[in-house]
C-alpha positions, 0 to 999 in steps of 0.5 A: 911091251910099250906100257909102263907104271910111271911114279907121280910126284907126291907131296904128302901133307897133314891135311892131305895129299897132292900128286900131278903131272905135266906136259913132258916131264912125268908123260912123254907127250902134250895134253891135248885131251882129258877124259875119265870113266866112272859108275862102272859096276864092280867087278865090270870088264870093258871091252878092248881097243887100241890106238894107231898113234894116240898115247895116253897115261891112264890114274886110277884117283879112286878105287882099283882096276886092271888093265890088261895090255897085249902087244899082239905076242905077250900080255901082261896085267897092271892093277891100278889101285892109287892115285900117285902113279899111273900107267902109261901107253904109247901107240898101238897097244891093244888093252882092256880093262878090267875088275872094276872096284864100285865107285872107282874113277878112272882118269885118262891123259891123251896125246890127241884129240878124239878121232875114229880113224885112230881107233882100232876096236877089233882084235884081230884088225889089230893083229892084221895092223901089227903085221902089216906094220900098220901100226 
């Protein structure tokens, strides 16, 4: 399974707490684009999808979700519910998203900038990629 959690550095103050990441040192690649998801209603499942080669690193900030990642053989569910670690991804691994706690916010790090030729949105194209050694 290419997923992983990855522990954030976490600075613990009295007057609040401070977690990052960078480039190479807590994620394996460059940032090149930063997106986030909120105002999904709880308890929502977004639908699934996979990249050809793009990575990212996926931080629940606030609130809970799961992320359930399949690998075409196996799958296994990774409950995101604290803002110093996250879970990682590499490239074609198919995964959705799901139990969405209300107002939770969803950061996501990318390894490329937003491209449609990357994207795989169907199961079982992904699947065909997998075999085919496509991806």
């Amino acid at each position: 399974m290419n997923a992983q959690i990855i522990n954030l550095p976490k600075i613990e103050d009295p007057r609040g707490n401070l977690s990052f990441v960078q480039d190479f040192d807590q994620i394996p690649f460059k940032i090149e684009r930063i997106y986030w998801i909120y105002d999904v209603p709880g308890g929502k499942r977004l639908d699934g999808r996979a990249h050809k080669n793009q990575q990212e690193f996926i931080i629940a900030l606030s609130g809970s979700m799961d992320i359930v990642v399949d690998d075409g053989s196996s799958s296994q569910k990774f409950q995101l519910n604290r803002s110093y670690y996250g879970l990682y991804l590499g490239g074609c691994t198919w995964r959705h998203m799901e139990n969405f706690s209300t107002n939770s916010l969803v950061l996501v790090l990318s390894s490329a900038k937003s491209c449609v030729a990357d994207d795989i949105n169907d199961y079982q194209e992904y699947l065909k990629l997998k075999k085919h050694a496509g991806c």
